[in-house]
N, C-alpha and C positions, 0 to 999 in steps of 0.2 A: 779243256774245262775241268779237268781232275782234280787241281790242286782246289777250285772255286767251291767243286761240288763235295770237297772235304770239308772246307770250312761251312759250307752250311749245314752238313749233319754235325758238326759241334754244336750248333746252338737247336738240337732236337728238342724234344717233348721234358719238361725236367729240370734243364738246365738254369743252376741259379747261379749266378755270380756275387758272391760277397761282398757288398760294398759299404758306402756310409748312410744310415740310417737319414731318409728325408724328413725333414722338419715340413713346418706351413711352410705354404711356398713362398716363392722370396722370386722375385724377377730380377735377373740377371744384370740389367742396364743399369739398377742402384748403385753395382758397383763399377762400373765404367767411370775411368779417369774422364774428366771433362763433361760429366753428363750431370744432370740434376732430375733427370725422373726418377716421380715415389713409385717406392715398391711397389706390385701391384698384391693386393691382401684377396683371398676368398671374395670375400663379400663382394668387390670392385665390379667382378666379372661372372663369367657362369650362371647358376640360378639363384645367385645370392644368396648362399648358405656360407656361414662360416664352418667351415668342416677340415681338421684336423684327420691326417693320418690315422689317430687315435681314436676318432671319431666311431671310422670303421665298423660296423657290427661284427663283422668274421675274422678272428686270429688268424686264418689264412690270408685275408685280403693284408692286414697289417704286417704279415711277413714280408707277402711281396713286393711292398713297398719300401721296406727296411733294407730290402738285398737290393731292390735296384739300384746299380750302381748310377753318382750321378758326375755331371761334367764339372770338369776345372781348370781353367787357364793359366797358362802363365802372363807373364806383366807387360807383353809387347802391346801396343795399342796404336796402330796408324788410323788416320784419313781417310778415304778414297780419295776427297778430291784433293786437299790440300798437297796431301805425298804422292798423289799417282794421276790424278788430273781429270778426274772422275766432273762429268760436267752437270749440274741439277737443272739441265733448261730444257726438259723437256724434248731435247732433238739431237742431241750427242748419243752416237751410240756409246755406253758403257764398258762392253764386253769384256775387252783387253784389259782396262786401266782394274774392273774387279777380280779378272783373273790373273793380275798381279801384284795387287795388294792379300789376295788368299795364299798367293804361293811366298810371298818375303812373309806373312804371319808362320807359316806353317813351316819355315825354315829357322823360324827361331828358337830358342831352348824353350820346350812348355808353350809353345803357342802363345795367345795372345785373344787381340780383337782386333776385326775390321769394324771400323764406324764409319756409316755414312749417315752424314747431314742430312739437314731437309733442304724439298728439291726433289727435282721430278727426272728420275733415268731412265732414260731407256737403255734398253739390256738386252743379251740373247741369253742363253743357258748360264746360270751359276750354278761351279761345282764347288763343294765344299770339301777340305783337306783334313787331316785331321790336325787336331788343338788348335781350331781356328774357329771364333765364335763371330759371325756376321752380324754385324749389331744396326738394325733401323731406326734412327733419331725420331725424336719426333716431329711429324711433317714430313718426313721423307718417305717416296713411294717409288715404287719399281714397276717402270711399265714392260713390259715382255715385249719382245721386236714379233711385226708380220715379219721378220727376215728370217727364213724358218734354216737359210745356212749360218746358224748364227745358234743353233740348238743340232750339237754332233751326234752321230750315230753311237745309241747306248745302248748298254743290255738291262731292259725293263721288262715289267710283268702288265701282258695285257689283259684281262681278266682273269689272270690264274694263270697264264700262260707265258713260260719265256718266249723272247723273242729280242731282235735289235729293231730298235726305231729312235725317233729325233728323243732328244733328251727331256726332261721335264725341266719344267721351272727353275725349279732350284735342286740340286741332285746332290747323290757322293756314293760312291762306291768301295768297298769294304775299308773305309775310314774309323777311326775311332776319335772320340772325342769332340763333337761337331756340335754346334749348336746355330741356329739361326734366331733372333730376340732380338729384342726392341716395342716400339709403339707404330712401326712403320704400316705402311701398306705396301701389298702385292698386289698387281694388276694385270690380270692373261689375257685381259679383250682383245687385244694387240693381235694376239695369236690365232683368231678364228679363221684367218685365211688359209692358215696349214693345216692348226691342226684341229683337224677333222677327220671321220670313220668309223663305222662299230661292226663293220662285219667281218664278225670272230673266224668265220666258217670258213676263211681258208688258212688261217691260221692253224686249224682242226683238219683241213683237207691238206697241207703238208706233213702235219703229224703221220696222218696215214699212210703216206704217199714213203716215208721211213725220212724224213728232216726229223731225226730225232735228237740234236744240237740245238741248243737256241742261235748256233753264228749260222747255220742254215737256214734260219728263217728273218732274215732281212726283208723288212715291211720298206722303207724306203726304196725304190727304183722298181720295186716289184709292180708297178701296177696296181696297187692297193694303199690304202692309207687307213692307219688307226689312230685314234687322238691316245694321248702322253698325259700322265697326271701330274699336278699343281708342284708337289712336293713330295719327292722320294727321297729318299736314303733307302742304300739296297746295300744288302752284306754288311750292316757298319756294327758298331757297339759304344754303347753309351752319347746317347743322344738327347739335345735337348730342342725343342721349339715352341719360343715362347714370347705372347703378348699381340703377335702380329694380328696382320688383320690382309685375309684372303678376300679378292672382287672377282668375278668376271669369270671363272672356271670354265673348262673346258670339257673337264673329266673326271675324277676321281681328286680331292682337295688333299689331303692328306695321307699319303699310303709307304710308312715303313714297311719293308718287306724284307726276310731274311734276316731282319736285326732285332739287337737285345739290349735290352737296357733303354728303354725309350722316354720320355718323359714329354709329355705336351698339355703345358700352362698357360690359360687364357690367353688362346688364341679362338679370332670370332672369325669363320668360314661364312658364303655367300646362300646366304638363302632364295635370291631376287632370279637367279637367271633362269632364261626360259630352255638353256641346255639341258638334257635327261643323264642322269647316271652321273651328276656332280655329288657323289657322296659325300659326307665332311670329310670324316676319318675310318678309313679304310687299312688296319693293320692285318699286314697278310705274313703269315707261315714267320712269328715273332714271338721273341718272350719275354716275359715281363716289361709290359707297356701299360704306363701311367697316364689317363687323359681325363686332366682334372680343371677346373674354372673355366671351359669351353663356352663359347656359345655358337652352338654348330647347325648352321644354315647349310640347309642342302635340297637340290631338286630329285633326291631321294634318300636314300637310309642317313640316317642322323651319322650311327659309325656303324660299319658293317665288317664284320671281323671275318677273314677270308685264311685258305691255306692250301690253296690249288685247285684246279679244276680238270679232272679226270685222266688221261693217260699224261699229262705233264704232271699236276698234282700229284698223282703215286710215284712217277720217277724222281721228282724231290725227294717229297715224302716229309715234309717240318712240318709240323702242327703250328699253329698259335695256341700261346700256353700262357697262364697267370696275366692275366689284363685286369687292373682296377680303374675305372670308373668313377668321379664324383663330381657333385657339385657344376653338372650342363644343363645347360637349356636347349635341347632338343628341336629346332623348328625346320621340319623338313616334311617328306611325305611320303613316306613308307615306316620302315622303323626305326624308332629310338634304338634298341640296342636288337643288332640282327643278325643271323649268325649263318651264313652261307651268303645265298646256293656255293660260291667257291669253297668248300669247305671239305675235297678229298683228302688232306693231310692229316682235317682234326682241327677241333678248337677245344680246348679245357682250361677251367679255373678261371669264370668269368666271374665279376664281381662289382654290381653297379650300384652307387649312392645316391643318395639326397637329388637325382635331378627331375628338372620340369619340362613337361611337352608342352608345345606351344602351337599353331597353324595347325598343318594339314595330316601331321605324324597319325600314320593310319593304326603304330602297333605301338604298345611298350618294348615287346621282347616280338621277334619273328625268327622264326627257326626256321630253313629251308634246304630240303635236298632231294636225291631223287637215289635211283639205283644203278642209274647212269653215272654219278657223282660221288655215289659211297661217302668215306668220311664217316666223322661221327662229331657232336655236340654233347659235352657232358661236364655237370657241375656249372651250371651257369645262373647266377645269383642277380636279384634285383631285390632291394630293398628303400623304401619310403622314396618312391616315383611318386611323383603331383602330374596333376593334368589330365586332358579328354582327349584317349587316341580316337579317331574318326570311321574307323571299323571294332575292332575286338581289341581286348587287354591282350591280351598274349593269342599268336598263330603259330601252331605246329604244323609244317605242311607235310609229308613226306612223297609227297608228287611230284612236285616243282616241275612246272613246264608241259609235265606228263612226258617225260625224257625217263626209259629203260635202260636198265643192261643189267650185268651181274656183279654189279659191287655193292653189299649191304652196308647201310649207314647205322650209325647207333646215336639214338636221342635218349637225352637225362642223365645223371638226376634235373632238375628247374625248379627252382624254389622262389616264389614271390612275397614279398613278408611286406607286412604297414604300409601298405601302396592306397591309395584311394583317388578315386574320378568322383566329379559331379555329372555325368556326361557320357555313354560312352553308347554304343549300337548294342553291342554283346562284346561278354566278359571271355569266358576262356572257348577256344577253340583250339583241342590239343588231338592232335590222331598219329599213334602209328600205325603200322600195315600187320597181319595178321605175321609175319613171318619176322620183324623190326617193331616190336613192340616200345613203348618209352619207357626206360628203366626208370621211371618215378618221377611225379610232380605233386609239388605241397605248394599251400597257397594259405596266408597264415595270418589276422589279425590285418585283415582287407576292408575297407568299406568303399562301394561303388553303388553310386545314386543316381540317378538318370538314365538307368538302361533301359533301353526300348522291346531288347530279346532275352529274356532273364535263363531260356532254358541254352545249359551251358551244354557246348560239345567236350566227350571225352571218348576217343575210341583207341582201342588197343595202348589203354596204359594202365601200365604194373605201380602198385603202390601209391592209390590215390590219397591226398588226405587234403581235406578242406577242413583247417580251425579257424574260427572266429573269425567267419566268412562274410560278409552281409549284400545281400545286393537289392537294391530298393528298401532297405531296411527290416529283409528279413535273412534271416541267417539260412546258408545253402551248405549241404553236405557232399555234393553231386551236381 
C-alpha cells in the first residue's frame, strides 16, 4: 500500500490544481455525437436558482471553482449495445459487454464516450477508466444485479474506514478523467439481497486486534457483511457526475473519497427509501468538490462531508478541503449541509449557496464530533438557505454519541449570512466544551419567523456576533 498511501497525501489539505476556469453548467450529453438532449441550465434542476459561478458571495468560494480542474474527452464514441451487444430487456446480464466497451473507450487516444440507449440493463459492478465518460440516454436505466459475484472485491471506505468489500455501483480507482452523465436512471433495489450490514464494530475490533492494512480487513467470507455505497470514485482526479438520476440505495449515494477535482451537476438522489444512512452526497477526505443544481433525497444527511474516522482517519490523515455548494434542494432528514461525526482528518473551506430545505431536513448546518474522533471543522459558510429545518437552524454538537478519548476537535469559524425560515423549533444551538471552545460564529442579516423556542443556545464560543438578526420579528444579540 506505499505507493497508494503516497498518492493520497498529494491531494492533502491545500492542494489546488490549476485548471480551466468553469462557466454555467453545461451538461455534457449536449455534446454527444448522436444525442439530441438540451443542455441542462441552473434553473432546470436544483432549487431553481439561476446562479452563476460569479454569482458566489466569497472570492474564496469563486476561486475554487475557477481551479477546479474540469473533464475532457476525446472523439471516440461507441454503443454498448450496437458495438458490444449490451442487451435493454430488462434480463441480459450487462457486465461484460460494459466492461468492454469502457476498456476499447479508454484505449483510445484522449478517451471518448460510452453511450447506452434507452432500455433497461441489468448489471453488476461498473468500473470506470480513465478518459472514458459513461453516457445514460434518455430512457435508459441500469438495474444493479442481486448477483452480488457480479460486484468484485474492492478497496472502499466504510464509514471512514478502509477495508475490502463487494464494489459499489459504479466505481474507479485512482483513474483520472471519468465522468458518468446523461438523463439515465440508476437502480440498486436489485441489490438488497447482499448488500446489507452496518456493524462497524468489528471493523474497529480488527483495528485493535493490529489489522492495520485495509488488505487485512476483508469483509467478504469473514463472517460479516457491510453494505457498499451507490457511487464511488476513490483515488481519482478530475471527476465529473452529471444529470443522472439515483433510486433504491442501499447506503451512502454519492461518495468521492480520496479525489480532487470533483464536480457533480444536477444529479437527483432518492429521498423515498425506507433504508437509513442513504446520504446524497457524502465527499470524504477530498478537494475541491463542486455539488451544484442537485436535488438530493436522502434518508439522512442531504450531503455530509466526512475525512476519517478515528485511528484509520489519523493514519490517513486528508482532510476534505474547498467544497462549494449551490443551487440544492435539500429533502432528507437530518442535515442540509453536515459536517462529521467522520471528520478525524478535518474539513475546511465550506461554502454553500442559494439552496432550499424541503421534508423532514432537521438542520441547515449540523456539526458533529466527539473527543473519540478529534478532527476539526473550520471556515464553513452558508449563505441565502430557504426553508423550515424541523429541529434548530444550525447544531453544534461536540458530544456526538457521548463517545471519549483524547483527541481534541476544533470547531469555527461558521458564518450564516441572508438565510430565513417561516418555521423553524429554535434557531441556533452552538456549544463547545470548556477545554474546545468554537473559534467564532457570526450570524448576519437573518430573518426567522415561526420559532417556537426564541431563546438561542450559545455555550463555549469565542467571538459571538449576531447583526441584523431577527427572530419572530424582533432583532436578537445573543
Amino acid at each position: 500500500m506505499a505507493d497508494s498511501l503516497s498518492r493520497r497525501q498529494a491531494i492533502g489539505i491545500g492542494a489546488a490544481v490549476a485548471g480551466a476556469a468553469v462557466a454555467a453548467p453545461v451538461i455534457a450529453n449536449a455534446a454527444l455525437a448522436g444525442t439530441n438532449a438540451p443542455a441542462l441550465t441552473p434553473a432546470a434542476a436544483g432549487a431553481g436558482h439561476n446562479v452563476s459561478p460569479g454569482d458566489l458571495p466569497w472570492p474564496e468560494a469563486r476561486k475554487i471553482v475557477a481551479d477546479t480542474k474540469t473533464t475532457k474527452f476525446g472523439t471516440k464514441t461507441v454503443d454498448a449495445a450496437k458495438d458490444f451487444g449490451a442487451k435493454g430487456d430488462g434480463k441480459t446480464d450487462n457486465t461484460a459487454a460494459f466492461a468492454a466497451a469502457i476498456k476499447a473507450v479508454n484505449a483510445a487516444t484522449g478517451g471518448g464516450t460510452v453511450n447506452v440507449p434507452a432500455g433497461t440493463y441489468v448489471t453488476g459492478a461498473i468500473r470506470l477508466l480513465s478518459n472514458v465518460n459513461f453516457h445514460l440516454a434518455s430512457g435508459a436505466t441500469l438495474k444493479f444485479s442481486g448477483d452480488k459475484s457480479k460486484f468484485p472485491v474492492v478497496l472502499t471506505r466504510y464509514e471512514g474506514i478502509e477495508c475490502l468489500n463487494y464494489s459499489p455501483m459504479v466505481y474507479a480507482n485512482g483513474a483520472t478523467n471519468i465522468a458518468l452523465t446523461g438523463s439515465g436512471t440508476l437502480d440498486a433495489g436489485g441489490t438488497s439481497s447482499w448488500n446489507k450490514g452496518n456493524n462497524r464494530k468489528f471493523l474497529e475490533s480488527w483495528i485493535s486486534a493490529g489489522r492495520t492494512k485495509p488488505e487485512q480487513r476483508k469483509v467478504p467470507g469473514s463472517g460479516n457483511s457491510l453494505r457498499v455505497a451507490f457511487i464511488e470514485p476513490y483515488n481519482c482526479d478530475t471527476v465529473l457526475i452529471e444529470g443522472v438520476k439515483l433510486k433504491n440505495p442501499m447506503f451512502w449515494q454519492l461518495h468521492p473519497v480520496l479525489s480532487k477535482n470533483v464536480i457533480i451537476d444536477g444529479v437527483s438522489t432518492d429521498p423515498s427509501t425506507a433504508h437509513s444512512n442513504t446520504d446524497g452526497c457524502d465527499p470524504e477526505s477530498s478537494d475541491h468538490v463542486i455539488i451544484r443544481n442537485c436535488t438530493l433525497g436522502a434518508h439522512d444527511d442531504n450531503i455530509a462531508i466526512k475525512s476519517g474516522r478515528d485511528a484509520d482517519g489519523r493514519r490517513i490523515n486528508v482532510p476534505t478541503s474547498n467544497v462549494v455548494v449551490y443551487n440544492c434542494l435539500m429533502n432528507g432528514n437530518w442535515g442540509a449541509i453536515t459536517c462529521g461525526s467522520e471528520q478525524t482528518g478535518g474539513i475546511k473551506n465550506v461554502f454553500a449557496y442559494k439552496c432550499n430545505i424541503v421534508g423532514a431536513t432537521k438542520f441547515a448546518l449540523y456539526v458533529k464530533s466527539n473527543t473519540l474522533r478529534g478532527g476539526y471543522s473550520e471556515n464553513i459558510n452558508l449563505d441565502s438557505f430557504t426553508g423550515n429545518p424541523t429541529r434548530s437552524y444550525v447544531f453544534v454538537l461536540p458530544t456526538y454519541n457521548g463517545q471519549t478519548g483524547s483527541h481534541p476537535f476544533s470547531f469555527g469559524p461558521f458564518s450564516i449570512t441572508n438565510c430565513t425560515t417561516t418555521k423553524v423549533p429554535k434557531v441556533f444551538d452552538v456549544s463547545g466544551t470548556s477545554s474546545s471552545h468554537v473559534h467564532g460564529f457570526a450570524a448576519k442579516n437573518c430573518t426567522f419567523k415561526g420559532v417556537s423556542n426564541t431563546s438561542n443556545t450559545f455555550k463555549n464560543v469565542d467571538h459571538l456576533v449576531l447583526a441584523n438578526v431577527t427572530i419572530n420579528g424582533k432583532v436578537v444579540t445573543r
